[in-house]
LOZA-573601 format. One line per 4 residues: their letters; for each residue x, y, z of C-alpha. Coordinates in steps of 0.02 Angstrom, whole numbers. Example, Ala and Ser with C-alpha at 12.3 -4.5 7.8 and 13.67 -1.06 7.14 Angstrom:
2
as) 615/-225/390 | 684/-53/357
END
This chain:
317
xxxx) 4530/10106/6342 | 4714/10182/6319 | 4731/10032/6196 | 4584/10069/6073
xxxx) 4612/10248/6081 | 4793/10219/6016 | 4715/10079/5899 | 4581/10218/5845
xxxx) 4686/10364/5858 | 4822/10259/5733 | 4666/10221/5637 | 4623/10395/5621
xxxx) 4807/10438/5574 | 4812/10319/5445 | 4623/10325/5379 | 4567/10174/5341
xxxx) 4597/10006/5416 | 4690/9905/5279 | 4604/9778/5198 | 4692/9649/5258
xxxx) 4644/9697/5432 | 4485/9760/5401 | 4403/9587/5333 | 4504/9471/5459
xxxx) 4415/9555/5611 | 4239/9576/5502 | 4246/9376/5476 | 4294/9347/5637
xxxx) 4152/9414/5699 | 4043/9355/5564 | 4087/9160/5593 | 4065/9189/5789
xxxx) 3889/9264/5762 | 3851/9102/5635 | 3894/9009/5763 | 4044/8907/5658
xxxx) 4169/8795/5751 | 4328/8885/5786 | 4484/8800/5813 | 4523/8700/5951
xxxx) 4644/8763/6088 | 4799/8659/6079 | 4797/8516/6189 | 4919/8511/6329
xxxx) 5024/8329/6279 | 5038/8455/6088 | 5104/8588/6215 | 5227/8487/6293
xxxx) 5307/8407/6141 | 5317/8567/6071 | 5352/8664/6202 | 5454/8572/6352
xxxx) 5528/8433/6218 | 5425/8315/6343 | 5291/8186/6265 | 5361/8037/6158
xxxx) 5528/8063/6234 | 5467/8125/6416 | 5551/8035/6578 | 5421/7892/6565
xxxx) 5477/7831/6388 | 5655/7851/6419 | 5619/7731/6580 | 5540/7613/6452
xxxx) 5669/7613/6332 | 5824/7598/6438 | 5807/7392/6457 | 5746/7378/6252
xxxx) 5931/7455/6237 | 6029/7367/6377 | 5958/7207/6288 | 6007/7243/6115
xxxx) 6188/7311/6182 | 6183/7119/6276 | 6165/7030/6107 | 6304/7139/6031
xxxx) 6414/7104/6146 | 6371/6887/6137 | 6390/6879/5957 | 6532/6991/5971
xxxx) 6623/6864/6078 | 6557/6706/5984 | 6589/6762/5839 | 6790/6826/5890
xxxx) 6842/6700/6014 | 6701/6548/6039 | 6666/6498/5833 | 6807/6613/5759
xxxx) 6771/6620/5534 | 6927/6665/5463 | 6943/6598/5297 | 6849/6471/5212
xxxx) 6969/6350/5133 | 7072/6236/5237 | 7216/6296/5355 | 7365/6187/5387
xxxx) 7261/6077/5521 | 7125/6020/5411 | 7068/5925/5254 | 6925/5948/5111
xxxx) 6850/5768/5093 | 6853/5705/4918 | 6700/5625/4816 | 6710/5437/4820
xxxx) 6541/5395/4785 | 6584/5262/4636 | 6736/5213/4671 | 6796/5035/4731
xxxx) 6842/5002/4898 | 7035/5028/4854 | 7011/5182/4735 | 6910/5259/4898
xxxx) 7079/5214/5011 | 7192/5277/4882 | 7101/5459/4880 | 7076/5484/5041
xxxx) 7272/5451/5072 | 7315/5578/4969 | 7223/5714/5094 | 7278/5637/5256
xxxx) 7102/5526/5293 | 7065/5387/5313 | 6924/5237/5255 | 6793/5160/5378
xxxx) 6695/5032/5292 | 6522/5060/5348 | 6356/4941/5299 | 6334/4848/5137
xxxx) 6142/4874/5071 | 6079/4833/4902 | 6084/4944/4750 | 5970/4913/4579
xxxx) 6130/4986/4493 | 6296/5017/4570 | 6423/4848/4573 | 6443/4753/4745
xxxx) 6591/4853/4827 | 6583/5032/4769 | 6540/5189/4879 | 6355/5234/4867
xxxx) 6375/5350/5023 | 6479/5442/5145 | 6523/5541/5305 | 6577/5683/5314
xxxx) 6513/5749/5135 | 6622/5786/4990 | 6687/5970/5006 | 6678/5969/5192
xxxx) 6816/5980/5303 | 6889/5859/5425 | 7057/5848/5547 | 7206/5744/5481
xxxx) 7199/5550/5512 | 7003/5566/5536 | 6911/5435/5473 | 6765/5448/5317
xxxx) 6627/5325/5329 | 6564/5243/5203 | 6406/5115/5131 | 6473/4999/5015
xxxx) 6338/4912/4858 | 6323/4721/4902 | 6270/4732/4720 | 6080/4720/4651
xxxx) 5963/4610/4770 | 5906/4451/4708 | 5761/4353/4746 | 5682/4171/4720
xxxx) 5521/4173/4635 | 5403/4076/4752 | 5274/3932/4714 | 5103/4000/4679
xxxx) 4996/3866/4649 | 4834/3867/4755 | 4838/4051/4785 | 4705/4164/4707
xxxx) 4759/4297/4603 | 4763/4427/4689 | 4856/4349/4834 | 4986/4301/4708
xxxx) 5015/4460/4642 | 5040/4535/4838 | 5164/4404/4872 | 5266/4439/4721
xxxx) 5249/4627/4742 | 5310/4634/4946 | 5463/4510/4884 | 5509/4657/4761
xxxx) 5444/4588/4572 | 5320/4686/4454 | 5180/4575/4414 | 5064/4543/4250
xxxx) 4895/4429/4266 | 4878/4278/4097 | 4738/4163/4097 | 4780/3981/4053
xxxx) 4658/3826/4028 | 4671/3710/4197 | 4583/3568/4272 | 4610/3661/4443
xxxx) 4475/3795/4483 | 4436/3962/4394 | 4523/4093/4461 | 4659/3992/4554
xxxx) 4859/4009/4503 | 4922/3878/4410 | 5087/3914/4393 | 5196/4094/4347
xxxx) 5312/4134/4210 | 5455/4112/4261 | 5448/3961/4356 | 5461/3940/4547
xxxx) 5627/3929/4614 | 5709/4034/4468 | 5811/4143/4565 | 5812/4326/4479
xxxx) 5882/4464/4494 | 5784/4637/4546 | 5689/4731/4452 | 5612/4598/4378
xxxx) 5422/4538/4301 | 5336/4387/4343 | 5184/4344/4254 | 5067/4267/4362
xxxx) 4969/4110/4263 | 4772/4097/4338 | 4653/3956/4269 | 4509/3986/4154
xxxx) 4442/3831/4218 | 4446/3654/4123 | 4428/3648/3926 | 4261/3620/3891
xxxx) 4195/3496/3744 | 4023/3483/3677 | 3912/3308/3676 | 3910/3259/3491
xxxx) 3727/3177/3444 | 3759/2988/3440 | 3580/2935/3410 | 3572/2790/3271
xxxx) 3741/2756/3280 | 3811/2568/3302 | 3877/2558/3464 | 4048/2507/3399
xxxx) 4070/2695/3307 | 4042/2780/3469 | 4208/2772/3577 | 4300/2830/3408
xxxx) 4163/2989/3398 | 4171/3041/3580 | 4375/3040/3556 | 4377/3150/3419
xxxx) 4258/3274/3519 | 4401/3275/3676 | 4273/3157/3782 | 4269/2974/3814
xxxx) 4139/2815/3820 | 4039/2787/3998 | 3920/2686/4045 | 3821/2548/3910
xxxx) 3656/2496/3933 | 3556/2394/3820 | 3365/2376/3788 | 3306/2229/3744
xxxx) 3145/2280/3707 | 3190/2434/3595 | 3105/2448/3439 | 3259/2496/3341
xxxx) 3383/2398/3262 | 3518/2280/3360 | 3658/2382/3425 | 3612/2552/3374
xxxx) 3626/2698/3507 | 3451/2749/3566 | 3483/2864/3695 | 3640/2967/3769
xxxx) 3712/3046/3946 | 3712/3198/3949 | 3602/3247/3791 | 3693/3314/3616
xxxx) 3728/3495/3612 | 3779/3487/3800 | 3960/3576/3859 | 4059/3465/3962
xxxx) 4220/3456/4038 | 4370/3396/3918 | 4397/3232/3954 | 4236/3187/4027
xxxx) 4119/3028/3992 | 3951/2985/3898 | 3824/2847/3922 | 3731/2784/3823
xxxx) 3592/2655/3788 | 3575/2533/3660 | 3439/2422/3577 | 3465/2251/3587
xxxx) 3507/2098/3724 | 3673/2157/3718 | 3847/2037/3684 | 3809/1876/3725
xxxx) 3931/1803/3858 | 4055/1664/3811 | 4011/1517/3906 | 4145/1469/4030
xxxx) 4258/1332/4006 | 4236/1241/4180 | 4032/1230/4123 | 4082/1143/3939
xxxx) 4010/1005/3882 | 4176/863/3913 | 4250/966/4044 | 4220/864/4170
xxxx) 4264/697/4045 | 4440/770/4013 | 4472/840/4183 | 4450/650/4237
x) 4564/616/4104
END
């Protein structure tokens, strides 16, 4: 009561309530009749971080904390010693106990010893494995790498070329192609396929360019030779001819004379080819024979000289 009579009686001193005043407590009271949310009290962990400087840093987090930092102050102090006493840096270039390793990839087997006396090392001759390009003898690897560092007197490692790898070419013959081709490809060649005419059966090798036994030297090609099969001739049509004209016509065709029949009862004339094995037009092997049939009795056989009339007369004799 003593309070709003001072706050009325100052009121009625001054007049008025200002208007900054006067509408704060007028919209107070309007929003709490409209029922509108006023703001929330503070809640007490906002209370204690503001107030007590509890909360985030409160004796529960510091508990927390403490081993996060005794590990991190634990790792300090480990690379602090490795780093100063265990694996000291220092410089990078050599000191007065050690020596860079020169390049010697390329160089003979004495130009290698000659460069790695100059720094102290020394040369340890390690394998000897084939190389397409680099001459039997020089360095194609080493240990320690060029640019690295190594103690006086220690030795350097290295693989020596036994020059490019050679290899036989091997005989073929019987395979099929494509077993060819995976022989010659697991013994290191390049391969290429040509056809060829053969006697021996389509699709088989017959042979490879070059040779078998060549001995070459890798990379190399070998063309692998497969047969088309036999040459193949066609029958010429020897019907009416005399049976003398036919061994000279089959030649020229690539084929040759076969069997000879005769008919004695054949309506055509004496010696003349009636009929022919296999018929004209027919594809056959190069090389391969014809028979034919002829009109006629055939040659007459010489009688034999035992049988002769005065054999016996002048064997007595």
């Amino acid at each position: 009561m003593k309070f709003r009579r001072r706050r009325g009686l100052g009121g009625t001193l001054r007049g008025r309530p200002s208007p900054e005043e006067e509408p704060a407590h007028e919209g107070d009271a309007g929003a709490k009749e409209a029922g509108a949310p006023s703001e929330p009290p503070a809640s007490p962990g906002r209370r204690r971080q503001g107030g007590g400087g509890r909360g985030w840093f409160g004796p529960r987090q510091r508990r927390r904390l403490l081993p996060a930092l005794l590990l991190v102050g634990l790792f300090a102090l480990g690379y602090l010693v490795a780093t100063r006493w265990i694996f000291p840096g220092g410089s990078t270039g050599p000191t007065g106990d050690v020596a860079r390793v020169p390049d010697l990839v390329g160089l003979a087997t004495d130009g290698a010893t000659r460069s790695l006396g100059e720094v102290g090392l020394t040369l340890e001759v390690g394998a000897r494995v084939p190389h397409p390009k680099a001459p039997e003898g020089a360095v194609i690897a080493q240990t320690p790498l060029p640019g690295q560092y190594a103690r006086p007197g220690a030795p350097v490692q290295v693989t020596l070329s036994s020059g490019p790898q050679r290899r036989k070419v091997p005989d073929l013959r019987g395979f099929s192609a494509r077993q060819g081709r995976i022989v010659l490809e697991r013994l290191g060649f390049t391969t290429t396929v040509d056809s060829t005419r053969s006697d021996i059966q389509r699709g088989q090798v017959v042979g490879s360019r070059p040779d078998a036994g060549q001995d070459l030297q890798l990379p190399a090609q070998v063309t692998v030779l497969v047969s088309r099969g036999p040459a193949v001739a066609r029958v010429p049509d020897l019907s009416g001819r005399h049976v003398e004209d036919v061994p000279a016509a089959l030649r020229d065709a690539g084929l040759s004379l076969g069997e000879v029949t005769y008919d004695p009862a054949a309506f055509a004339a004496a010696g003349r080819v009636i009929a022919q094995d296999p018929p004209p037009g027919f594809s056959l092997r190069r090389g391969g024979s014809v028979s034919i049939r002829v009109a006629g009795p055939g040659p007459r056989t010489p009688p034999d000289s035992a049988s002769a009339p005065g054999a016996d007369a002048g064997g007595g004799r």
